[in-house]
C-alpha positions, 0 to 999 in steps of 0.5 A, spaced: 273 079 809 275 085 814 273 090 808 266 087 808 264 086 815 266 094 816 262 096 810 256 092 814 258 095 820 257 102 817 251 101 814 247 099 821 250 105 824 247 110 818 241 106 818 240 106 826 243 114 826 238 116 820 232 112 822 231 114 829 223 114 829 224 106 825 223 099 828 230 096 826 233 089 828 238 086 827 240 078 826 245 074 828 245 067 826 247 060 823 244 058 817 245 051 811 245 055 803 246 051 797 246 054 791 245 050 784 249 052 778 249 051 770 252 053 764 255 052 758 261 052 758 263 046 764 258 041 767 253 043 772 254 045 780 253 045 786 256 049 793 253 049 799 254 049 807 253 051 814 255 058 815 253 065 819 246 070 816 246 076 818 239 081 817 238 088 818 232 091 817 228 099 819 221 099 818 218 106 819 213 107 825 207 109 821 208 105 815 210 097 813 215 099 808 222 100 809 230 098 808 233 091 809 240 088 806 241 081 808 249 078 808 251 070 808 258 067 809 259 061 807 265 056 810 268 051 809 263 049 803 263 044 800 262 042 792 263 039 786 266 044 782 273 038 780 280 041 781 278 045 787 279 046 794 279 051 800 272 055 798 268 061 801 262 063 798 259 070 800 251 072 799 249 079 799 241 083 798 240 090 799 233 093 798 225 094 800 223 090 807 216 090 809 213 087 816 207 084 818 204 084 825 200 077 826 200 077 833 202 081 840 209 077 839 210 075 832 212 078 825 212 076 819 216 080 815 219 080 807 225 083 803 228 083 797 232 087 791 239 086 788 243 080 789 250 079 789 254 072 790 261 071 791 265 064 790 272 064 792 276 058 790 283 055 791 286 051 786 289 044 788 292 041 782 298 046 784 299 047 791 306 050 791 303 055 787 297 056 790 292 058 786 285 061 785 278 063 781 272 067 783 265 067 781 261 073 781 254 072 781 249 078 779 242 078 780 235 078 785 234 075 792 228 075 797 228 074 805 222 071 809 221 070 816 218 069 822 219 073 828 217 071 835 219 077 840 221 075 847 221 082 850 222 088 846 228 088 846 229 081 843 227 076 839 227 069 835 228 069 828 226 064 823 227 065 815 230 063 809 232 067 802 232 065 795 237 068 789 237 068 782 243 070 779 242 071 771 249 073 769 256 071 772 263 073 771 270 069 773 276 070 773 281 064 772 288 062 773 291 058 768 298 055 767 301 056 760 307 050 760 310 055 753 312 060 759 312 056 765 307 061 767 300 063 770 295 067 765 289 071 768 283 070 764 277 075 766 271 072 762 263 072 762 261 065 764 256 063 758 249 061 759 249 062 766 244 061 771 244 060 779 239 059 784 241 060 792 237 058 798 239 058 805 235 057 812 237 061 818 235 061 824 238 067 829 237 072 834 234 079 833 236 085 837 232 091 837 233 098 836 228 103 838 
């Protein structure tokens, strides 16, 4: 988790440095994302939760094109995934944003490229033991939202993403009674498809 937020931290700070002729923004807000699982091997599933969005975009002076990446963190999720508790999901895009003026004070502006989604859980059958599992989800994700600027230094943020995930890996904790032991299972997931959505509402601050 600390390993994440510092890599977050780094690319704003590169993009702020490098981009000194861009608008750039950043958003910081509360979002609720729900993410419809399927798959050949279990039943189908569904996560989802209140957690925190975070948004950067960099948009040239003379152009409408530029970068973005946007970051979910979910927690504490709830699920229908049996057998498991104490979750946290992870949903990261990184691509090509773009930004239209309406008016004086709105903005719509888009984004999307490669997604990453990542589900950690924790089993309960063991509690003593502890044990977990993860999801990787790799795919495409998008951004779209209304900005509304309060001054030019701040704005209200309003937005959702969607994510489309066509391949999955897991790794799995299983108990093997011969050995009295836990066994790793690394694996990609058979027919595997996941679609995200998440609205956000936030705060941008802007860089000039």
């Amino acid at each position: 988790m600390k390993k994440l937020l510092l890599l977050v931290v780094l690319i704003m700070s590169v993009c702020v440095i490098g981009f000194a002729d861009h608008e750039t923004w950043f958003t910081a807000g509360m979002s609720y994302g729900n993410y419809f699982m399927t798959r050949n091997d279990i039943d189908d599933g569904h996560t989802g939760s209140l957690g925190v969005n975070l948004n950067f975009y960099s948009i040239p002076e003379k152009s409408n094109l530029g970068f973005f990446f946007d970051l979910g963190i979910l927690f504490p999720l709830v699920h229908n995934i049996g057998g498991y508790e104490h979750s946290d999901q992870f949903d990261l895009t990184i691509g090509v944003g773009l930004a239209i003026s309406l008016t004086k004070n709105l903005k719509l502006y888009f984004g999307g490229g490669p997604n990453v989604n990542f589900l950690v859980v924790t089993e309960d059958r063991d509690k003593e033991m502890n044990t977990g599992s993860y999801l990787l989800g790799l795919g495409i994700g998008g951004d779209i939202g209304l900005k509304y600027y309060i001054n030019t230094l701040v704005s209200i943020n309003l937005g959702t993403t969607l994510s489309f995930h066509f391949a999955g890996d897991c790794d799995r904790k299983r108990f093997d009674s011969g050995t009295n032991t836990y066994q790793y299972i690394n694996e990609w997931i058979p027919g595997f498809f996941m679609f995200g959505i998440k609205p956000y509402i936030g705060a941008g601050f802007h860089f000039y």
